[in-house]
GUPAPA-85129 format. One record per residue (C-alpha): residue in three letters; chain; x, y, z. Coordinates in Angstrom, 3 decimals. Example, Ala and Ser with C-alpha at 12.3 -4.5 7.8 and 13.67 -1.06 7.14 Angstrom:
! residues 2
{'ALA'; 'A'; {12.300; -4.500; 7.800}}
{'SER'; 'A'; {13.670; -1.060; 7.140}}
This chain:
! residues 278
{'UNK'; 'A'; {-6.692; 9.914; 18.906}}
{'UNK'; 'A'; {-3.546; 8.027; 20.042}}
{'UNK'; 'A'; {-4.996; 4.617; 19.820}}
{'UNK'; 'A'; {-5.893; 5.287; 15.816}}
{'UNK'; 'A'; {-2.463; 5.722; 14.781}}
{'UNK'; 'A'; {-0.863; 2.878; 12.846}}
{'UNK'; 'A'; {1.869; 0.509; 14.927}}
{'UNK'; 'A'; {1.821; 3.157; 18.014}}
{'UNK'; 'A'; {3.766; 2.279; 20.839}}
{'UNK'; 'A'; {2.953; 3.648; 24.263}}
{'UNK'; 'A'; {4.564; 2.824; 27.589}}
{'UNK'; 'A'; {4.557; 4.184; 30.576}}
{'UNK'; 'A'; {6.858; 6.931; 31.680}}
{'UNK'; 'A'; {7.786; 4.950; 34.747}}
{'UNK'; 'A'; {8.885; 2.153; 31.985}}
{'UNK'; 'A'; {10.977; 4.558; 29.338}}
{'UNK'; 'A'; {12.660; 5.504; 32.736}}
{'UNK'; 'A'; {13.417; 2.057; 34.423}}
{'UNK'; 'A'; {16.863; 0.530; 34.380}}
{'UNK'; 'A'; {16.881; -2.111; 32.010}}
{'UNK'; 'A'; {19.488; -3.932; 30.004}}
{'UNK'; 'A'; {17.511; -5.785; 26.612}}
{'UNK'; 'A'; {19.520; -6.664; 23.723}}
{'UNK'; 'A'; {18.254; -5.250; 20.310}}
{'UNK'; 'A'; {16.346; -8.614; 19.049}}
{'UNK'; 'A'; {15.030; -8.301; 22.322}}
{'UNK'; 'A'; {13.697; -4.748; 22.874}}
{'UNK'; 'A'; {12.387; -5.560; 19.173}}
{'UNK'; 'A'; {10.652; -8.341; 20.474}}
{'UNK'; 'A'; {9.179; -6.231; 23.289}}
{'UNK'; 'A'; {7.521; -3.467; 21.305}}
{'UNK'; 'A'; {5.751; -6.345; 18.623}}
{'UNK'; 'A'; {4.582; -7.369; 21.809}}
{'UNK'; 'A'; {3.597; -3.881; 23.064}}
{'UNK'; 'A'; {1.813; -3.309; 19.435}}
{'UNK'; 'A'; {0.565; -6.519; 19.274}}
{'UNK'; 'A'; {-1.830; -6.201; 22.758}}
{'UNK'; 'A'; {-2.889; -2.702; 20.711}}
{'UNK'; 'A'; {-3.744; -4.206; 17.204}}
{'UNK'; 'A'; {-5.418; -7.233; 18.570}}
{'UNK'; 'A'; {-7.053; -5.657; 21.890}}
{'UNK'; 'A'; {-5.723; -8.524; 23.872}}
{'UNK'; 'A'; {-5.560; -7.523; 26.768}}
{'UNK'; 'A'; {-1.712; -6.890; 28.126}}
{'UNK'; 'A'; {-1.926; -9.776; 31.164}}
{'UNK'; 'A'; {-2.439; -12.146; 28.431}}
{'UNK'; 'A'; {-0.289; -14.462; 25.890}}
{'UNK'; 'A'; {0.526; -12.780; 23.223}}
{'UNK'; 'A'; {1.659; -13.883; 20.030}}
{'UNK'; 'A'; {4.157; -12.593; 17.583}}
{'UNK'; 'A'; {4.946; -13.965; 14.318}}
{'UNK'; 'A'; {8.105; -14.035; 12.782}}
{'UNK'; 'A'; {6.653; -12.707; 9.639}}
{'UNK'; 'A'; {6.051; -9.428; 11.529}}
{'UNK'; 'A'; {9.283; -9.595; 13.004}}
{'UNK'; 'A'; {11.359; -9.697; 9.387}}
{'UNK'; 'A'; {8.496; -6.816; 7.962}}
{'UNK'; 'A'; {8.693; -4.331; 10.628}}
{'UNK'; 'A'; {12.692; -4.808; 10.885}}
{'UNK'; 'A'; {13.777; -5.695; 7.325}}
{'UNK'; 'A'; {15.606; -8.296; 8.119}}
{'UNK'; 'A'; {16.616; -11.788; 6.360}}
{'UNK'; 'A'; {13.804; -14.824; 6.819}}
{'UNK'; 'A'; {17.092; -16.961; 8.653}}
{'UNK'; 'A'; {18.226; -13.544; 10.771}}
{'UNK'; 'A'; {14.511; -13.608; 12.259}}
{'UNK'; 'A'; {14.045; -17.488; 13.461}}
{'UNK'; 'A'; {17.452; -17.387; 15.100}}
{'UNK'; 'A'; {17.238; -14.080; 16.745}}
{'UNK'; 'A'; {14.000; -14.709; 17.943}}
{'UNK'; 'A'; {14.919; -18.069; 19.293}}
{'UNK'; 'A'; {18.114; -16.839; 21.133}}
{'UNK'; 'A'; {15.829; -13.762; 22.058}}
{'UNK'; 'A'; {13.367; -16.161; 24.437}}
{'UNK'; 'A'; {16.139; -18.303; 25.698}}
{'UNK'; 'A'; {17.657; -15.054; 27.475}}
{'UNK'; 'A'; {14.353; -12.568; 27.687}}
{'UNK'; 'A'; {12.829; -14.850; 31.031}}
{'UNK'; 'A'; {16.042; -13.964; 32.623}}
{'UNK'; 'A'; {16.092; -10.151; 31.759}}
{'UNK'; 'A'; {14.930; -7.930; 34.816}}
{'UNK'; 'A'; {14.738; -3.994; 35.126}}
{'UNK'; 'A'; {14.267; -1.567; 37.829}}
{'UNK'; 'A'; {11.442; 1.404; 38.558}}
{'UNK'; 'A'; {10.247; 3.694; 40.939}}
{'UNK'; 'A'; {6.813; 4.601; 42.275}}
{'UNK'; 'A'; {5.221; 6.127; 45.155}}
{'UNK'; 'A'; {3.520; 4.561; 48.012}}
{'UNK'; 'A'; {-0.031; 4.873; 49.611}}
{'UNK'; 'A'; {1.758; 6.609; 51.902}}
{'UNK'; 'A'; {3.708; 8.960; 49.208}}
{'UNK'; 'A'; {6.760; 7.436; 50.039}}
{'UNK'; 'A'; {8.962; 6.490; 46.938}}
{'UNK'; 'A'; {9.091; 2.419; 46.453}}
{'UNK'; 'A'; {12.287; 0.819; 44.531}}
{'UNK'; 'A'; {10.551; -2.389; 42.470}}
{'UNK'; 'A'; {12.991; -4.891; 40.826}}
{'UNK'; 'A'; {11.300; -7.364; 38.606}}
{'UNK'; 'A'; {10.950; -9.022; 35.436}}
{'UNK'; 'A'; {9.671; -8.293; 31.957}}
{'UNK'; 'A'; {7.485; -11.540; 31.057}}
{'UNK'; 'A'; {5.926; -13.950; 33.545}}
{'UNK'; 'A'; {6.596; -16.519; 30.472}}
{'UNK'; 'A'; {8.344; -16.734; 26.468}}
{'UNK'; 'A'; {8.073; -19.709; 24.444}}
{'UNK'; 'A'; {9.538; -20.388; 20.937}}
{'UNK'; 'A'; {6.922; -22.583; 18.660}}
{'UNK'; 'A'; {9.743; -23.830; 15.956}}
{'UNK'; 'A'; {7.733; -25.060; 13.622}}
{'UNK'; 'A'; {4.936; -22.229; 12.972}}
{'UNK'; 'A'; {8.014; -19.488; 13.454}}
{'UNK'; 'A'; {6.654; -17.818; 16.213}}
{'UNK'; 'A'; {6.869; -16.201; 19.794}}
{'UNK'; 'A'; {4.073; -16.555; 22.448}}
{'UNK'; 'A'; {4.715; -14.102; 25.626}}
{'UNK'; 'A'; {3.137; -13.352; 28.807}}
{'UNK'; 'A'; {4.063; -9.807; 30.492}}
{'UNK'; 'A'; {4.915; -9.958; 34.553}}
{'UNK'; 'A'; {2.098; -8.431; 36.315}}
{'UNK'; 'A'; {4.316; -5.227; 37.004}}
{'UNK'; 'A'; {4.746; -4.580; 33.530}}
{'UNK'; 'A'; {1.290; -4.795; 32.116}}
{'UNK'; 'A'; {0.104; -1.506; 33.905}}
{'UNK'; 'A'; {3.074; 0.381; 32.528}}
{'UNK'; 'A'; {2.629; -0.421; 28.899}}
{'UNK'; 'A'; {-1.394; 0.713; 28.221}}
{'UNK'; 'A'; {-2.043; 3.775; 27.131}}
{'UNK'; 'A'; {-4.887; 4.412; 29.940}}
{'UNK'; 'A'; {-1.872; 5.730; 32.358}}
{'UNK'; 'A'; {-1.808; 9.448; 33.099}}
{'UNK'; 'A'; {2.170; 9.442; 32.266}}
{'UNK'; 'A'; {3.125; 8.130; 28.900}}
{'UNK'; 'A'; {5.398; 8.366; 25.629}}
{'UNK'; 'A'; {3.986; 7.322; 22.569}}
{'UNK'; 'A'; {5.589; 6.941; 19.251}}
{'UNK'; 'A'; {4.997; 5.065; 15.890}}
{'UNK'; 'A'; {7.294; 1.598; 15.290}}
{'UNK'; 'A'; {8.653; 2.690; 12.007}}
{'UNK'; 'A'; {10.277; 5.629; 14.181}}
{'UNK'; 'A'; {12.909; 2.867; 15.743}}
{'UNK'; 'A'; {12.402; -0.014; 12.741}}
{'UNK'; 'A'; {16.001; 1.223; 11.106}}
{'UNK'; 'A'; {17.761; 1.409; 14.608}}
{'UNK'; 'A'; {20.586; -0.821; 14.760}}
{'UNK'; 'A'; {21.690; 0.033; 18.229}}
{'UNK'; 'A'; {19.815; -1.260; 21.565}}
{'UNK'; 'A'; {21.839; 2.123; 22.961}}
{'UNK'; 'A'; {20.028; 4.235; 20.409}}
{'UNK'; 'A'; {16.218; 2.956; 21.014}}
{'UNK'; 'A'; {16.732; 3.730; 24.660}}
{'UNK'; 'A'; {18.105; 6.862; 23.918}}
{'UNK'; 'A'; {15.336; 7.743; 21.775}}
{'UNK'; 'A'; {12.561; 6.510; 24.096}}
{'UNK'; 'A'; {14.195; 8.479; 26.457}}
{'UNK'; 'A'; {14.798; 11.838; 24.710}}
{'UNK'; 'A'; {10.844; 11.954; 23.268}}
{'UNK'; 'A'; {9.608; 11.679; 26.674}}
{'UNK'; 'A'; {10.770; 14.808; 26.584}}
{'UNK'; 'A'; {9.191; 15.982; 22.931}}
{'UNK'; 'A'; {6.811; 18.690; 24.804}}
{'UNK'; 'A'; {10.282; 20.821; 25.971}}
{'UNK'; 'A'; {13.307; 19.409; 23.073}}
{'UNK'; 'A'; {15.246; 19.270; 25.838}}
{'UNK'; 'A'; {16.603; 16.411; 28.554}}
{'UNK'; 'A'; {18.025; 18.193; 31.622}}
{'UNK'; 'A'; {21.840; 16.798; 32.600}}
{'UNK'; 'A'; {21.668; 13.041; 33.692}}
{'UNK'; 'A'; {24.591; 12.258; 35.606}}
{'UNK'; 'A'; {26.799; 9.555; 33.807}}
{'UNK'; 'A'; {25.921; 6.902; 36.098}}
{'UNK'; 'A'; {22.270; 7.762; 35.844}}
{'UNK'; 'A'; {22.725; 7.694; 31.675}}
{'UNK'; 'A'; {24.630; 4.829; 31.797}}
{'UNK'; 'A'; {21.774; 2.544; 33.788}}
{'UNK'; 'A'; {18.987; 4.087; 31.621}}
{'UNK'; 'A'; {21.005; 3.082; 28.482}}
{'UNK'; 'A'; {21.124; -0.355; 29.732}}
{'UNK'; 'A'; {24.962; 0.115; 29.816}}
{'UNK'; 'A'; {26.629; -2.336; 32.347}}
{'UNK'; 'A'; {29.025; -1.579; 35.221}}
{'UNK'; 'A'; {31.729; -3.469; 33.576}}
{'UNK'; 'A'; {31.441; -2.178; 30.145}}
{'UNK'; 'A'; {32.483; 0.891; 28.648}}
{'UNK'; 'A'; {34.082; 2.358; 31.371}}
{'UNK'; 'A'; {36.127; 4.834; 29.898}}
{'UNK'; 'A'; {34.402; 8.426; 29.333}}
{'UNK'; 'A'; {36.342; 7.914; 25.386}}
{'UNK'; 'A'; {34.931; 4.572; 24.900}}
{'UNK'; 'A'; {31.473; 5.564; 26.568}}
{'UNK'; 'A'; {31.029; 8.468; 24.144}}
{'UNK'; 'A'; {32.498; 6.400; 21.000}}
{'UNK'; 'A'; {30.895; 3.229; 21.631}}
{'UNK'; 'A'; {27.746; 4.090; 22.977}}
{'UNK'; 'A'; {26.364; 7.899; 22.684}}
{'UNK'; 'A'; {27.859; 9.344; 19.505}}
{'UNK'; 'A'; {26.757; 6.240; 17.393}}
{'UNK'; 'A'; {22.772; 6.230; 19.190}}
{'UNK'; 'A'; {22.337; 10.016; 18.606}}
{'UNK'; 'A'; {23.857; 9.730; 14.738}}
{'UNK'; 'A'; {21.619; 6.654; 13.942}}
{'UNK'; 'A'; {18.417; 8.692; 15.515}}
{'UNK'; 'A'; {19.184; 11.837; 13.121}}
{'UNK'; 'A'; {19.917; 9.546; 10.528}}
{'UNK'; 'A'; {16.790; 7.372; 11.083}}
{'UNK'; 'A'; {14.053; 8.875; 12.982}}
{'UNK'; 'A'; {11.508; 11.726; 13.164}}
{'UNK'; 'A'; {14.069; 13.892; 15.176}}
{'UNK'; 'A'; {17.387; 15.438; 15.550}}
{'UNK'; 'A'; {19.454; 15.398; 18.552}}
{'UNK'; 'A'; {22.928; 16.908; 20.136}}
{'UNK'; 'A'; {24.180; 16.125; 23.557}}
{'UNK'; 'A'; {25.889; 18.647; 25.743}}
{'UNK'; 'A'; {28.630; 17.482; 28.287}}
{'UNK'; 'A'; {29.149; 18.795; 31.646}}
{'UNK'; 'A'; {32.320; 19.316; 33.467}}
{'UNK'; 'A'; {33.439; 19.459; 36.932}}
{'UNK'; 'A'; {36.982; 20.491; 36.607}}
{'UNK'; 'A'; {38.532; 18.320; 33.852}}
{'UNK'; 'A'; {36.402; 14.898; 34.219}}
{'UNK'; 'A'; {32.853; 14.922; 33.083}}
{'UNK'; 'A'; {30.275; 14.498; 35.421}}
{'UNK'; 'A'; {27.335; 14.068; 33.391}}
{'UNK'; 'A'; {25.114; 14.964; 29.929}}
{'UNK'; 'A'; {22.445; 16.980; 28.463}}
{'UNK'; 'A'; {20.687; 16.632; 25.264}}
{'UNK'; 'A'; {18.135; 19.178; 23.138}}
{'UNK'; 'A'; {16.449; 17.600; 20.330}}
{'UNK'; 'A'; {13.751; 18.943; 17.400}}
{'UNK'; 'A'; {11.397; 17.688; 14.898}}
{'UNK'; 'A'; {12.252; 17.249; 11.628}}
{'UNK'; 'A'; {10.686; 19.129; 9.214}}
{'UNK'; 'A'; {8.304; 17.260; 6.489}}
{'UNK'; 'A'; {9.493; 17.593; 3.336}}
{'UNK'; 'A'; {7.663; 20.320; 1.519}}
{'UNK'; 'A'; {5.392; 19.396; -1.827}}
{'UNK'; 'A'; {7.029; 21.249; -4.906}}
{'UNK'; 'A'; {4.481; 22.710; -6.529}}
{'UNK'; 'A'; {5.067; 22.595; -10.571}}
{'UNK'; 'A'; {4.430; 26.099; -11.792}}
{'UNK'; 'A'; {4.019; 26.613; -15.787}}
{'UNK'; 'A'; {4.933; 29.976; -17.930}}
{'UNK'; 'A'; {1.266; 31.079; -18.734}}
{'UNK'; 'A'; {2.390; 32.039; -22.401}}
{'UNK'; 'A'; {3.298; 28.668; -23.068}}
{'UNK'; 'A'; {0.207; 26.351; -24.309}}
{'UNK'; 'A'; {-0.029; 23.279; -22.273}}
{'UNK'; 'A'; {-0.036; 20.514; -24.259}}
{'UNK'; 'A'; {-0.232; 17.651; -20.979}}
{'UNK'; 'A'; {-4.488; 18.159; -20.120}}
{'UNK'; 'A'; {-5.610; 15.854; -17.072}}
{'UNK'; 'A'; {-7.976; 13.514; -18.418}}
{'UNK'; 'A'; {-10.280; 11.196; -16.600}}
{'UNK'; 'A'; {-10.562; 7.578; -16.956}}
{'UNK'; 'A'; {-13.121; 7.523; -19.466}}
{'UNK'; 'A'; {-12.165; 10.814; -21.524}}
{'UNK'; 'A'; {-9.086; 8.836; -21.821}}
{'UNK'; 'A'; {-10.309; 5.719; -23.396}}
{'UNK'; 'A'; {-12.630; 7.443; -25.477}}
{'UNK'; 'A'; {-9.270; 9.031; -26.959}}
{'UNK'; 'A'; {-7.052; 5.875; -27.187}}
{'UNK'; 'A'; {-10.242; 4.451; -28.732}}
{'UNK'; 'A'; {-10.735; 7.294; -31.565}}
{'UNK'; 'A'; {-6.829; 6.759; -31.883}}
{'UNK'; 'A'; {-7.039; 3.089; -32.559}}
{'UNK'; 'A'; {-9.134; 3.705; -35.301}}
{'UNK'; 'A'; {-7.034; 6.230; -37.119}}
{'UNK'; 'A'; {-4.727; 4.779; -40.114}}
{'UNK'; 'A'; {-1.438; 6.574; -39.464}}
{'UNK'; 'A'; {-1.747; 4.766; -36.461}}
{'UNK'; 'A'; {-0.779; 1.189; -37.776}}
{'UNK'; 'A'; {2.443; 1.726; -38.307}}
{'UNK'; 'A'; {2.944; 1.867; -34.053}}
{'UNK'; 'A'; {1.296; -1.760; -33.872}}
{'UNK'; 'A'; {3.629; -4.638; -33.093}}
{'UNK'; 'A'; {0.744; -7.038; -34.556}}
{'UNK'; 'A'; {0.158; -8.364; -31.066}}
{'UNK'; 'A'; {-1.939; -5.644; -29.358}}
{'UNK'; 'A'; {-5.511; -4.825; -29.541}}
């Protein structure tokens, strides 16, 4: 059922949990790739190829935004690494550091990205894994804020409960992608970086969230969050006073030329013709 829904993405748990720090051409860049190994069935250990084109209609962004943040996105994206855990043979947890493509190259003149994932990531991103988040791409398309997708990948992990247990700020911070030297500050961490991500997923996205903080005397140790669907917006059904004739009868295709035609053929019905219609 998952893999027949329209521009799905699905990672792996182990992924939406990893430590990772991706600018927001480049996470963009990741999940066209992600959806890309889906709509094509090419397999995930292979190149994969994503057009500008899909870049600029998924995104909505300008024809010149898309070639240059696509090229700046595979100059840095080779460099980008990210953590994860997983258990042994043994049952013994293992810390993996390693990188999110093996290769990335820029093709100028055809506007277009070709990427190969590292051989760590390509397990974590098919939907074949027991553990795994899914969610359509239109769900983070508006997203303006790399803190925000994160966010959201993170809190829909979650969709079966609403609710994210508290993360200790440090913990938040790396899954966030938020770096040691910026936003250190509790203010600026919470005006720069959380309040803006949860307004721009109730603004934008299929949920709405609130964050709870959590004290240990005066400072703030760490952060919980609840979250819940939005509701679809109901059909209005049109209801009519039955002692008022209805003059506006649904007509079928043919019903309805056969009237325009017995129309056309009336007199009074000159005086309506610009002398240029049939």
């Amino acid at each position: 059922l998952l893999c027949m829904k329209k521009d799905l993405i699905v990672k792996d748990n182990a992924l939406i949990n990893a430590s990772y720090n991706l600018d927001l051409a480049e996470q963009r860049l990741i999940l066209l790739a992600i959806l890309e190994a889906r709509e094509s069935n090419t397999p995930s250990d292979r190149d994969l190829t994503i057009h500008a084109e899909s870049y600029i209609n998924h995104f909505n962004v300008h024809r010149n935004t898309a070639y240059k943040v696509l090229k700046d996105a595979c100059k840095n994206l080779f460099e980008r690494r990210f953590s994860y855990q997983k258990l042994t043979a043994k049952g013994n947890l293992e810390n993996v550091m390693s990188r999110w493509v093996q290769r990335v190259s820029y093709v100028e003149n055809e506007a277009l990205v070709r990427i190969r994932f590292s051989d760590d990531v390509v397990p974590l991103i098919t939907n074949l894994e027991k553990h795994f988040t899914s969610y359509e791409l239109e769900q983070v398309s508006s997203l303006t804020s790399a803190y925000a997708i994160r966010l959201y990948e993170l809190l829909i992990a979650w969709r079966s409960t609403g609710k994210v247990s508290m993360l200790e700020t440090k913990e938040l911070r790396s899954r966030l992608g938020v770096l040691d030297t910026e936003h250190q500050r509790m203010e600026s961490f919470k005006r720069r970086v959380l309040e803006p991500a949860i307004q721009q997923i109730n603004d934008h996205t299929d949920i709405k969230a609130e964050y709870e903080q959590h004290k240990r005397g005066r400072s703030i140790i760490g952060f919980s969050f609840s979250f819940k669907q939005k509701s679809k917006p109901k059909t209005v059904k049109e209801e009519r006073d039955p002692n008022t004739p209805d003059f506006f009868i649904k007509m079928t295709d043919s019903q309805r030329h056969l009237f325009a035609n017995k129309m056309s053929e009336m007199p009074e019905m000159s005086k309506y013709s610009q002398g240029t219609e049939s």
